[in-house]
LUMDONU-811849 format. One record per atom (N, C-alpha, C): residue in one letter; x, y, z. Coordinates in steps of 0.02 Angstrom, whole numbers, plus 32768, in hexadecimal, padded with zeros to 4 digits. Each point is the difference from the previous one (the first is absolute). Layout:
! LUMDONU-811849
AXYZ/...
! end
This chain:
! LUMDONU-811849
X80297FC38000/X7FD7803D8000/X802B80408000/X803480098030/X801D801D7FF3/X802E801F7FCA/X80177FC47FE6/X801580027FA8/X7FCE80327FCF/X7FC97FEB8009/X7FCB80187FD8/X800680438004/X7FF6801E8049/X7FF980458019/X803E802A7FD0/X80417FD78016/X8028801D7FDF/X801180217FBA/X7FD57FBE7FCC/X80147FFE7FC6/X7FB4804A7FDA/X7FC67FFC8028/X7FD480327FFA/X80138044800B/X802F80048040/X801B803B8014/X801D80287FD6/X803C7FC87FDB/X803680097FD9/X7FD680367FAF/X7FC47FC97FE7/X7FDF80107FCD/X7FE9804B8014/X7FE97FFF8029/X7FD3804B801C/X803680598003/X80517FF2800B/X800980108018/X802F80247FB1/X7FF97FC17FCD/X803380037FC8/X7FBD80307FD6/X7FC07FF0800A/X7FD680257FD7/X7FFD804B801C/X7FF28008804D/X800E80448001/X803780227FF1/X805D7FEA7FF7/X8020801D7FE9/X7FF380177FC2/X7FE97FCD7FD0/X7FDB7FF27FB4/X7FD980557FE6/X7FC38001802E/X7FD580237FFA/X802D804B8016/X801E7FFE8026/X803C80318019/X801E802B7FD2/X80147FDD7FF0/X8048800F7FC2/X7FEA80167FCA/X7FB17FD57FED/X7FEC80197FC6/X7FD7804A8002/X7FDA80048034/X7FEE80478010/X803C802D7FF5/X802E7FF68024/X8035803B8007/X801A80117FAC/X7FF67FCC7FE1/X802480117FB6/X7FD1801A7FE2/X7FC87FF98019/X7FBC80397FE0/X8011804F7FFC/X801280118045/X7FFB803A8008/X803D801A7FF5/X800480347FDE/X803680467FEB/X802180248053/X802F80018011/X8022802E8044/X7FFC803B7FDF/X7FEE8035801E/X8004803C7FDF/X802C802B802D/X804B7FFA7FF8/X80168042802D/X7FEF8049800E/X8003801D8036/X7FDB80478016/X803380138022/X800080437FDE/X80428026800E/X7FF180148031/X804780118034/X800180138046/X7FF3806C8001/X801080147FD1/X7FF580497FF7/X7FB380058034/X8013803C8017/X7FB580298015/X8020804C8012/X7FD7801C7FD4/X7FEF804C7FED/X7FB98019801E/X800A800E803B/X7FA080158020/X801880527FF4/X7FE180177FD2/X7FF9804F8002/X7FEF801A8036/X7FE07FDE8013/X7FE680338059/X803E7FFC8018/X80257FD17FFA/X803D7FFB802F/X8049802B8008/X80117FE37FAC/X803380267FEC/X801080427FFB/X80368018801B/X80407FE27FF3/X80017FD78052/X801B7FC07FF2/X800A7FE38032/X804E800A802B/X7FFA7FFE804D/X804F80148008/X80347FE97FEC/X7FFF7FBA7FE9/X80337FE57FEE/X80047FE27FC1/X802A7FEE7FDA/X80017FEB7FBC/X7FF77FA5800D/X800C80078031/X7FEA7F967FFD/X7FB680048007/X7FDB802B800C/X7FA17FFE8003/X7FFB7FFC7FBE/X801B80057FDE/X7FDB7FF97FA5/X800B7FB37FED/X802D7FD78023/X801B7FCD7FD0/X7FFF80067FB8/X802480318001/X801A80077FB8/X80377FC37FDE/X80257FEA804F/X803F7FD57FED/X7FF37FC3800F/X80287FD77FDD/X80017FA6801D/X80317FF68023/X800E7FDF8033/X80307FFF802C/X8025803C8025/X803A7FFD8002/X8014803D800B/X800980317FEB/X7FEC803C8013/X7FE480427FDF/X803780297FD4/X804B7FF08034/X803D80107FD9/X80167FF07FB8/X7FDB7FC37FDB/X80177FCF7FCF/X7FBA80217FDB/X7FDA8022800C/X7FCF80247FC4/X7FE77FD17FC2/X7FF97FBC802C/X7FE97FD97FD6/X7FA87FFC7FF1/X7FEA80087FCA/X7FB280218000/X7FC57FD08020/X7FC480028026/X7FE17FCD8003/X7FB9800F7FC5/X7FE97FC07FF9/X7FDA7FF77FD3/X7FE180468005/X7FE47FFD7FBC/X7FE780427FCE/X802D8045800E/X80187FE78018/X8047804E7FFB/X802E7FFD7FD8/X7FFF80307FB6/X80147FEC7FC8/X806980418007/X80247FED7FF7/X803B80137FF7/X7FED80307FB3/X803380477FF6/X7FEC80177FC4/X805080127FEF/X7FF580277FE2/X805180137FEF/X7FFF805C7FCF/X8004801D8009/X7FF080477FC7/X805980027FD8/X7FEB80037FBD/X80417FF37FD5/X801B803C8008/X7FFE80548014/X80218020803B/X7FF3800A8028/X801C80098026/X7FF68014805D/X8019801A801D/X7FE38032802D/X800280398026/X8049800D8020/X801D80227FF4/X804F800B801A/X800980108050/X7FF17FD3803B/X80138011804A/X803980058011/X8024801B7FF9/X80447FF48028/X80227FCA7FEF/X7FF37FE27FC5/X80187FA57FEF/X7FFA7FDD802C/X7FC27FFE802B/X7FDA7FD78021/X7FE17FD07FB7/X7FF77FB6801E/X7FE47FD77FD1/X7FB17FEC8018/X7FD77FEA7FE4/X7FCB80008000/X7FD97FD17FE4/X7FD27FDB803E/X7FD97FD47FF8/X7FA280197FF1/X7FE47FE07FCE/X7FB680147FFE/X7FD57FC87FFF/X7FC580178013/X7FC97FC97FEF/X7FBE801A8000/X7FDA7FF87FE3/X7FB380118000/X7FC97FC48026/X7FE080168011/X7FB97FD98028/X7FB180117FF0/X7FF07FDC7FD4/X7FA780147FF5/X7FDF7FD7803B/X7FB1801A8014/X7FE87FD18023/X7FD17FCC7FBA/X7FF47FC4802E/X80007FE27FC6/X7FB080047FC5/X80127FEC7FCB/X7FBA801B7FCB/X801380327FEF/X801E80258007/X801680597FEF/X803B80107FEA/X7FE280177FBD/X804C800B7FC6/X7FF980458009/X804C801D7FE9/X800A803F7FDC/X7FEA80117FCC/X7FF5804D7FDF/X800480007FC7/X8020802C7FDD/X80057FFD7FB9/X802280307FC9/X7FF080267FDF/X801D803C8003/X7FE980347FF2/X8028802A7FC6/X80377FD67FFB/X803D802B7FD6/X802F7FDF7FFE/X804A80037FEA/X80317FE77FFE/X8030801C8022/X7FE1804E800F/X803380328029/X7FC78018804D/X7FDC7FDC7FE8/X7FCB80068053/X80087FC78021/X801D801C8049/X7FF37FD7803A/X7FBE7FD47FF9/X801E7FAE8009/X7FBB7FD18013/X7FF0800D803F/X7FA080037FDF/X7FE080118036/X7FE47FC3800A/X80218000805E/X7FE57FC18024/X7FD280268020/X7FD67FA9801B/X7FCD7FFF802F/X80008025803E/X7FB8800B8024/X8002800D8059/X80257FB7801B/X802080198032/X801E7FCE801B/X80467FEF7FE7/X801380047FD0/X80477FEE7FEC/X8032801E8014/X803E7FD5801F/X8048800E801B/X8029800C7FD5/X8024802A7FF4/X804280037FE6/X804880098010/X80247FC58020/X80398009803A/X805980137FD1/X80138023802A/X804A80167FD0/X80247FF5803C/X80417FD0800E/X80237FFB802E/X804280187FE2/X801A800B8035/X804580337FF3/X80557FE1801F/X80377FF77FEC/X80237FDD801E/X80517FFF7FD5/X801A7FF0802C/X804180097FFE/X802A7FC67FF8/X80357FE07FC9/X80267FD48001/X804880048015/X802A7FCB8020/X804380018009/X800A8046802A/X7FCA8001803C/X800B80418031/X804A7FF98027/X801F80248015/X802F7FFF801A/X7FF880158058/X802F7FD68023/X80427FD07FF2/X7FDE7FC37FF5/X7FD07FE98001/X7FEF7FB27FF9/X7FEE7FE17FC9/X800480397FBF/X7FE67FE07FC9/X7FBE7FD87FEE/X7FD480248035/X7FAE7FD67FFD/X7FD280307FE1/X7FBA7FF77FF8/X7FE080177FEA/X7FD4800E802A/X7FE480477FF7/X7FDA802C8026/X7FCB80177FF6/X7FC47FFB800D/X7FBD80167FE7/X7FF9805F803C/X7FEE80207FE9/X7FF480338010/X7FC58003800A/X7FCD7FFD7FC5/X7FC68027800B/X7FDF7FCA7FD4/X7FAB800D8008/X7FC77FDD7FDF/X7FC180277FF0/X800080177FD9/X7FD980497FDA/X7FB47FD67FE1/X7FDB800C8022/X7FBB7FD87FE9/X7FD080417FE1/X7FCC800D7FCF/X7FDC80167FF2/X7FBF7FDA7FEF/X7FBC800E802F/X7FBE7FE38009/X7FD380217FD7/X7FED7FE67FDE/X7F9E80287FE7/X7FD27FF08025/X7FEF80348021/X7FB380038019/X7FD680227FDE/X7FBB7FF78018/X7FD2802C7FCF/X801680537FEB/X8010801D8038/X8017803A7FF2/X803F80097FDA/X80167FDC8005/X80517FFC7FD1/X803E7FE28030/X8025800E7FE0/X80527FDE8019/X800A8030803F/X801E7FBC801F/X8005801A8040/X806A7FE07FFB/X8034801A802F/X803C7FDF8008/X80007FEE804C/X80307FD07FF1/X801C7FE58032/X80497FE08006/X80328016801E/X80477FF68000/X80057FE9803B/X80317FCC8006/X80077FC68038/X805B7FF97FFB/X8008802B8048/X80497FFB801E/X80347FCB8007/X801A7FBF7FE0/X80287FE1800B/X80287FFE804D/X7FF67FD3801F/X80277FEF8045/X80457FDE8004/X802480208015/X804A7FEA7FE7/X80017FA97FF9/X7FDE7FD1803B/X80187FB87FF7/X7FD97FF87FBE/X7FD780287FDC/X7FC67FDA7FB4/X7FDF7FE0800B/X7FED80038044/X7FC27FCF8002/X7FB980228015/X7FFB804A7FE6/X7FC78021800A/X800E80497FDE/X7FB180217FE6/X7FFA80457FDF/X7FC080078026/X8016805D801D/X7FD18018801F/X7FF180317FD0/X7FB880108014/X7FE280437FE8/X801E8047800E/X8025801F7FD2/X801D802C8025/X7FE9804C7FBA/X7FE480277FF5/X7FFB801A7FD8/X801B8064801E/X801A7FFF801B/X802D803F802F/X8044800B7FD4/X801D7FCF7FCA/X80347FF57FF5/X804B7FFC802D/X803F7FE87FE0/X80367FFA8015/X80397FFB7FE3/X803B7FFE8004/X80277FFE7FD8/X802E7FBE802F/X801B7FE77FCC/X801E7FB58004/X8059800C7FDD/X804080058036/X804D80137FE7/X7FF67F9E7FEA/X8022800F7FB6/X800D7FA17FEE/X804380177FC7/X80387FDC801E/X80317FED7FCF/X80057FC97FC7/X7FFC7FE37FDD/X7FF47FC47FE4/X802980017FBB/X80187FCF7FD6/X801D801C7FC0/X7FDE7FD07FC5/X7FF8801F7FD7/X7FD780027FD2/X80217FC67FC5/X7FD47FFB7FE2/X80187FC67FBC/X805B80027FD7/X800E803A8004/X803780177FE8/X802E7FF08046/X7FFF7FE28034/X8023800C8036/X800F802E8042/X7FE280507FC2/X8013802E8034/X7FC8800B803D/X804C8004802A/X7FC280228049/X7FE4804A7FF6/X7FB98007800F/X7FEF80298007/X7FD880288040/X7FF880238006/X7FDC80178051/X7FB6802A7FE9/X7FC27FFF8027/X7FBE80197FEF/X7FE78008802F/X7FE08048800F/X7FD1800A8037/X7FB080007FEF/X80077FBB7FFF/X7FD67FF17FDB/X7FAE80128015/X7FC780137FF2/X7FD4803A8012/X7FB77FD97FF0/X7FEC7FEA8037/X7FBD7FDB800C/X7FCA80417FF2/X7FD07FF97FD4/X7FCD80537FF7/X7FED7FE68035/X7FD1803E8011/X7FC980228028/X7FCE7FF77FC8/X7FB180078022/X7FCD7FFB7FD2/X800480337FCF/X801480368022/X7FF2804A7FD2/X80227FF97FBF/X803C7FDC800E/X80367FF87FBF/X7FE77FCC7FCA/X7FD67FD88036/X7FE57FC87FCB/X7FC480227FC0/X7FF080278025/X7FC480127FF2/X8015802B7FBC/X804080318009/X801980227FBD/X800C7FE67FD9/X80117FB97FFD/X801A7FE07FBF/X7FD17FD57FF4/X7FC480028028/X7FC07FD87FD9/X7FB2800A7FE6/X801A80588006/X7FC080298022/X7FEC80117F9D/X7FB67FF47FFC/X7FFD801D7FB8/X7FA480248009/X7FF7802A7FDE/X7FBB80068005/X7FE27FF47FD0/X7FA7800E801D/X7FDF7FE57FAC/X7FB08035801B/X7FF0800A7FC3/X7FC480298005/X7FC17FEB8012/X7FDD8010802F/X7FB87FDB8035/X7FBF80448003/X7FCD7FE77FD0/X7FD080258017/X8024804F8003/X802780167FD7/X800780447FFD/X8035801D8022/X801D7FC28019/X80488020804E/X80327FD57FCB/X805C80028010/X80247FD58011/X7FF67FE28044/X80017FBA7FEC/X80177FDF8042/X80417FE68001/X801D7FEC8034/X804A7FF5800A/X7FF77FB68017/X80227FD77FE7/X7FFE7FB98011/X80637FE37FEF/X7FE67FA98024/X80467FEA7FEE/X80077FD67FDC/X80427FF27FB7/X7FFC7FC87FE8/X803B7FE28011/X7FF77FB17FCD/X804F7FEA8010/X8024800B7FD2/X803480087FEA/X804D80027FE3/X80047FBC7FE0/X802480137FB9/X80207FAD7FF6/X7FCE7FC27FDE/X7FC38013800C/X7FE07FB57FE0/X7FD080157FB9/X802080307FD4/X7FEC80007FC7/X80157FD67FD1/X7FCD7FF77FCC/X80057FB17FDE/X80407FFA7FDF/X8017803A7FDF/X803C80187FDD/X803C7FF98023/X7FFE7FF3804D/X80358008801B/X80037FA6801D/X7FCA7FE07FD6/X80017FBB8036/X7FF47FD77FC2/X8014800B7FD4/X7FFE7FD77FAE/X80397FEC8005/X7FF37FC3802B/X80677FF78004/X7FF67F9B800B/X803A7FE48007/X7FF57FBF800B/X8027800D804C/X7FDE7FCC8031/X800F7FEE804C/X80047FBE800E/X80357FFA803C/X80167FBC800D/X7FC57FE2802B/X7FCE7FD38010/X7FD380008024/X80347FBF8029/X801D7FE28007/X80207FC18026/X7FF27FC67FD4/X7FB57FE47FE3/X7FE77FDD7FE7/X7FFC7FFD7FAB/X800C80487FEB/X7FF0802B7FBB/X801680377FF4/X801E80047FB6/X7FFE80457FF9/X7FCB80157FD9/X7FEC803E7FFE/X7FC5800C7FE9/X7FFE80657FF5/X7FC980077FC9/X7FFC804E8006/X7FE180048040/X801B8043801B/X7FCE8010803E/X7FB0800D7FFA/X800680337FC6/X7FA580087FEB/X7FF57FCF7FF8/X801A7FC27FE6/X7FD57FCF7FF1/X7FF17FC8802B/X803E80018043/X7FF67FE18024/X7FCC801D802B/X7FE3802B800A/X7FD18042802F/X7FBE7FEB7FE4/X7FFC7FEB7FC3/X7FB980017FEF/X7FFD7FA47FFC/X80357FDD800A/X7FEB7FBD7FFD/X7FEB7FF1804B/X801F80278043/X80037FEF8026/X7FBB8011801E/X7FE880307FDF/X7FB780147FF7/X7FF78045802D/X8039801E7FFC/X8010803B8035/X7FF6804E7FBF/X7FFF7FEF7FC2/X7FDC802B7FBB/X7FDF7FF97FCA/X7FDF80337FF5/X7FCE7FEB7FC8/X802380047FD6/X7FF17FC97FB5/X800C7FDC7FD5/X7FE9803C7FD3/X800280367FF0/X7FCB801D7FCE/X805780317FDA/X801E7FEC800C/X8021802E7FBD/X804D7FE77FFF/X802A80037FAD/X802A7FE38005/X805380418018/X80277FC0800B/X805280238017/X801680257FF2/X801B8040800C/X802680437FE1/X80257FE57FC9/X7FFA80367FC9/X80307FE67FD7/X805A80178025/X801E7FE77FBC/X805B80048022/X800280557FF9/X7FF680287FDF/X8003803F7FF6/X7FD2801D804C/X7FCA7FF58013/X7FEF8007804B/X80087FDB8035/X802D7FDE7FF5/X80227FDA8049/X8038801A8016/X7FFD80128033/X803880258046/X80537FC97FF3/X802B800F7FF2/X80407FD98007/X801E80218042/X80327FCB8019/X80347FFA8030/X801F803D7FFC/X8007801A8022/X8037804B7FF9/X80387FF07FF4/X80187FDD8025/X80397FD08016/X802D7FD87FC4/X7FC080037FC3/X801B7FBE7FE0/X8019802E7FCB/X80457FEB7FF5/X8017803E7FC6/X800D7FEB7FBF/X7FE07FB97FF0/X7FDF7FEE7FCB/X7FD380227FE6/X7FCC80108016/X7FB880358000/X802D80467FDF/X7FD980247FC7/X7FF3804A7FFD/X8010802B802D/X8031802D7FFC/X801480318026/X7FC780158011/X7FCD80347FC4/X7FC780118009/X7FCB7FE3802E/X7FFB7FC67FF2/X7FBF7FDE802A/X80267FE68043/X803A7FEE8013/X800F7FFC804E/X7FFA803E8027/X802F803E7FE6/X7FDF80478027/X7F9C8003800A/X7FE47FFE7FC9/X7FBD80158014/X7FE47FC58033/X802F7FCF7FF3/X7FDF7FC28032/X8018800D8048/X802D80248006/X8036800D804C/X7FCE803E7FF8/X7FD780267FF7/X7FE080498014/X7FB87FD47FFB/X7FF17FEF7FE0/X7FC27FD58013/X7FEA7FF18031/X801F7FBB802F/X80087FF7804E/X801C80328021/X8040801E7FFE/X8011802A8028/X7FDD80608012/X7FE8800B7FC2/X7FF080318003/X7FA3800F7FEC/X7FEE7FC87FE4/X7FBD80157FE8/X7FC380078025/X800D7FDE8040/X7FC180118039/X7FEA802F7FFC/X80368044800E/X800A8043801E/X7FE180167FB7/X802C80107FD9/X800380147FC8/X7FC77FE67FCD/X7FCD80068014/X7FCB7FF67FC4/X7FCC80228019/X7FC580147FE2/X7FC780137FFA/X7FDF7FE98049/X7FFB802D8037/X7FDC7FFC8031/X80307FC58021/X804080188004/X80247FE78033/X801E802B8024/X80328003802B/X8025802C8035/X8025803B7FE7/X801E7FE77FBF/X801880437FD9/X7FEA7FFC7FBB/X7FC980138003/X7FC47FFB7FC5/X800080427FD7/X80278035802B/X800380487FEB/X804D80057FF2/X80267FC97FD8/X804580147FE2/X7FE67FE77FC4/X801C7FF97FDF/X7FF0800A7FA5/X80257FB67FFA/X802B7FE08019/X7FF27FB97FDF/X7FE37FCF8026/X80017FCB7FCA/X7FB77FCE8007/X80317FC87FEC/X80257FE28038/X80247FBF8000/X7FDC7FC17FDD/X7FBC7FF68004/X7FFE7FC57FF9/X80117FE07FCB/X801C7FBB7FEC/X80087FCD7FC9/X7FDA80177FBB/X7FBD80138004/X7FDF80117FBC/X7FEA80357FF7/X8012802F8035/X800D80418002/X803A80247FD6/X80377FD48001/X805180097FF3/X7FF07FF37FA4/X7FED7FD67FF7/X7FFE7FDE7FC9/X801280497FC2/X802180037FC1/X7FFE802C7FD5/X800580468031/X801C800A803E/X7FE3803B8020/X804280268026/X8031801C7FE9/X80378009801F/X7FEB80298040/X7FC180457FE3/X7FE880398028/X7FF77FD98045/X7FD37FCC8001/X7FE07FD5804D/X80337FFF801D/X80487FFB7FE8/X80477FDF8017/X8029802D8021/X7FE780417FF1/X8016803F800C/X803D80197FDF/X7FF87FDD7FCB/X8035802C7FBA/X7FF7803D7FF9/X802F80338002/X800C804A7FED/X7F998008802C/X7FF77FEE8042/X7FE38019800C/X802080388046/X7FDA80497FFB/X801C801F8030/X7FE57FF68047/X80337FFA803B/X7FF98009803D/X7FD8803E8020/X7FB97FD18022/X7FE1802F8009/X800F803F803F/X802B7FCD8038/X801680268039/X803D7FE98019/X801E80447FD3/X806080108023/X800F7FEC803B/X7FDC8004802D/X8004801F804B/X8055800A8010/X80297FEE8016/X804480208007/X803D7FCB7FD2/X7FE47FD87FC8/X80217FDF7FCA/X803480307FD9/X80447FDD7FCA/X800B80137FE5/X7FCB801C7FC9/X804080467FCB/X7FB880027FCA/X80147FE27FD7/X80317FCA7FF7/X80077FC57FCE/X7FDE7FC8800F/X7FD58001802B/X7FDB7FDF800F/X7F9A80097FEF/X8000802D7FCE/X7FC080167FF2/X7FEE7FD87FC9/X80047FC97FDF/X7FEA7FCB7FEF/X7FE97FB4801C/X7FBE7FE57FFD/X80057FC28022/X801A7FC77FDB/X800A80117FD6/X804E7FCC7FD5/X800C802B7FCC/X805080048003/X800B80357FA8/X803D7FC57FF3/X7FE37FEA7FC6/X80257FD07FC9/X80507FF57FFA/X80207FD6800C/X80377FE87FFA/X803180398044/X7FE880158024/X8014801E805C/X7FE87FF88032/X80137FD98016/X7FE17FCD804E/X802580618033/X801A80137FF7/X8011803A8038/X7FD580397FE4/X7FCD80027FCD/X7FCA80318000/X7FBE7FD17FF1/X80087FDD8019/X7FAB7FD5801E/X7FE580038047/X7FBE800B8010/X800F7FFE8043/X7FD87FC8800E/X7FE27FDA7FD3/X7FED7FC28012/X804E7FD18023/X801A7FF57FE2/X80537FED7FFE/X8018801D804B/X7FFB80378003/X801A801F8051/X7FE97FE28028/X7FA380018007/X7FCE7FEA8036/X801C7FB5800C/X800D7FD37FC6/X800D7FB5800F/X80437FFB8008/X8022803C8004/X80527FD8802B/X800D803A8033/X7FC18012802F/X801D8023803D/X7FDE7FD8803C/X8029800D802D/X7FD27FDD804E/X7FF880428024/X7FF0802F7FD6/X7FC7803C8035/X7FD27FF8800C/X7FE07FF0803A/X7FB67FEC7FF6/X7FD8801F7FEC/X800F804E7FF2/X7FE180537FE7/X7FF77FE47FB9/X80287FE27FD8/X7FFF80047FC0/X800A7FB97FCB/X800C7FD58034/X80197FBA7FFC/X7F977FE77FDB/X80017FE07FC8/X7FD97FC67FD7/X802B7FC1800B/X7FBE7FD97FFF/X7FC67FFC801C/X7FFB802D802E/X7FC280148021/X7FEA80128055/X80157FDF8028/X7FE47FBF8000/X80037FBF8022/X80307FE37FE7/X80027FBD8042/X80127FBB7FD3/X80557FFB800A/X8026803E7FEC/X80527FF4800C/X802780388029/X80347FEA8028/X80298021802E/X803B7FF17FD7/X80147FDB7FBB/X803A80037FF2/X7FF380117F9A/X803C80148000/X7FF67FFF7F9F/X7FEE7FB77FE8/X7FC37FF67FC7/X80177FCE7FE3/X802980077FBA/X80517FE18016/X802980147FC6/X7FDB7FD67FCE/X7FDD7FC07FFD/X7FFD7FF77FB8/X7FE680207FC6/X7FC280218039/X7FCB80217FEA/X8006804A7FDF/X804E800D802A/X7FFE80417FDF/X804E7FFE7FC7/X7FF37FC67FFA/X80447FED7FBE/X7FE07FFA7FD1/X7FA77FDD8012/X7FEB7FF37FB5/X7FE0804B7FE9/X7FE5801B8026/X7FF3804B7FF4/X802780337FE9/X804D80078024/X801F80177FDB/X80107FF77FAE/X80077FA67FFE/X80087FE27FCA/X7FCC802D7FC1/X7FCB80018021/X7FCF800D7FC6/X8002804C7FF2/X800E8022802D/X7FFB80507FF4/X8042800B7FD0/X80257FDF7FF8/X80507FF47FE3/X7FD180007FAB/X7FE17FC37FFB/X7FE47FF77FD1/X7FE5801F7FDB/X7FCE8042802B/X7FD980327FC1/X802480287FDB/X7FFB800E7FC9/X8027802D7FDE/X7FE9804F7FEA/X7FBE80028001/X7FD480327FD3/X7FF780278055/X803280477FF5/X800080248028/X7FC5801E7FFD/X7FEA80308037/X7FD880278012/X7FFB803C7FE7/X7FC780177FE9/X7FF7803B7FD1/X80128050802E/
! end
């Protein structure tokens, strides 16, 4: 009898595994990303409340639906290097509006820029500084910058700003030194501040920097794939599908890459670096050039060729051009980008030191015009 019991048991026990196993292969696991964005909430104090990261927060490794981007130029900090990623909540794409217009994302969407330092000295490690988040809420973009803690294992909310002394040496070897300059909101706010016309007023609102389609028509390493970014954005289901890729004549090149057009790396280095400010209902909306990428296009005037300086204030007067053709010492675009006065120093923001490359390729190009000024 006992035998019996056994051999029934055995049957009973092999069918519920049976029935088990086969259910489970029925059903689909659907992973759910750890992100949470409560608008009521945010900005949260600390940068680990978003789970933005997988594991440890130092290694900026993305967690699900947090997409890595890359802009084919980018913003000149101090040769600080720079990590990005975007966050939709989910069902909710961006959309397109242009090739030289910022994608417009959803309510609710994150956009994180981390900031950081390689081969810091004396230890030769790497250093995260800062974590620059921008939120949409209904009313618009809101920031949030998150303080790096010396061990890296936490970012606080700190939007008061600070400045950060870091030695570190750069790709070429050399050491260099940076006081390096965490904004304040107010500062954030100048280089993102644009208005737009409401019922009969300007209103003043904030955008982001950097994620125009033109500037993201590029191929990216995903770990798994390489892939276009637009195209990886709309597979991932984070944009609408409704229009095709910049052509090569409106796509942003590398500044950097001196393969590329003299011509089109300068307007691409004033593009990112200068076009926030410098366009139509931005911060310096009342100087006469108009940096942006398809602004520049056929357009020396936007560039400030043989255009005149509107205010001397105590400048040379070889300096009353904002570029005069083949003389980097009577440009004063050229001056503004190789002084550290903060009175007179371009950008506003953003650098405490020259960027020599930046102002080699500039020089480079002002070398280039030939057709003097009337």
């Amino acid at each position: 009898m006992t035998k019996k019991y056994a051999i029934l048991s055995f049957f009973a026990i092999s069918l519920l595994i049976f029935f088990s196993c086969t259910d489970n292969d029925d059903e689909e696991y659907t992973p759910i990303s750890p992100v949470t964005v409560d608008l009521t909430q945010v900005p949260y104090p600390k940068l680990s409340d978003y789970h933005f990261f997988d594991g440890e927060m130092k290694n900026q490794a993305p967690s699900l639906n947090v997409l890595p981007y890359e802009p084919i130029s980018s913003l000149f900090t101090d040769y600080a290097h720079k990590k990005r990623f975007v966050w939709l909540p989910n069902g909710l794409k961006a959309t397109y509006n242009g090739d030289d217009q910022i994608l417009d994302l959803p309510v609710g969407a994150a956009i994180i820029k981390t900031f950081y330092y390689d081969n810091v000295q004396p230890t030769n490690t790497t250093k995260i500084i800062e974590t620059r988040i921008m939120i949409r809420k209904s009313e618009g973009w809101i920031f949030a910058d998150y303080v790096w803690n010396d061990e890296q294992t936490e970012a606080y909310l700190d939007l008061n700003g600070s400045t950060k002394n870091i030695t570190f040496k750069d790709e070429n070897d050399v050491t260099r030194t940076v006081d390096y300059r965490i904004p304040n909101e107010s500062q954030c706010i100048v280089c993102h501040k644009t208005k737009s016309y409401e019922n009969g007023n300007y209103v003043q609102k904030n955008i982001p920097i950097g994620i125009k389609p033109q500037n993201l028509n590029s191929l990216f390493n995903y770990g798994n794939e390489t892939k276009n970014q637009l195209t990886k954005w709309i597979d991932a289901g984070l944009l609408t599908n409704n229009f095709t890729l910049p052509s090569e004549t409106n796509t942003i090149v590398d500044y950097n890459d001196s393969t590329k057009p003299l011509e089109k790396r300068v307007r691409s280095y004033f593009d990112i670096n200068c076009a926030h400010c410098h366009k139509e209902h931005g911060h310096c909306d009342y100087r006469p050039m108009k940096f942006a990428f398809s602004e520049t296009y056929n357009n020396l005037t936007n560039m400030g060729v043989c255009v005149d300086t509107q205010d001397m204030q105590n400048f040379e007067p070889a300096l009353s051009k904002i570029v005069t053709p083949g003389n980097i010492y009577r440009s004063m675009l050229y001056h503004r980008l190789n002084t550290l006065d903060e009175t007179y120093r371009m950008p506003l923001h953003g650098r405490t030191v020259i960027h020599e490359e930046g102002v080699l390729l500039v020089e480079e190009w002002i070398n280039s015009l030939t057709t003097p000024c009337n």
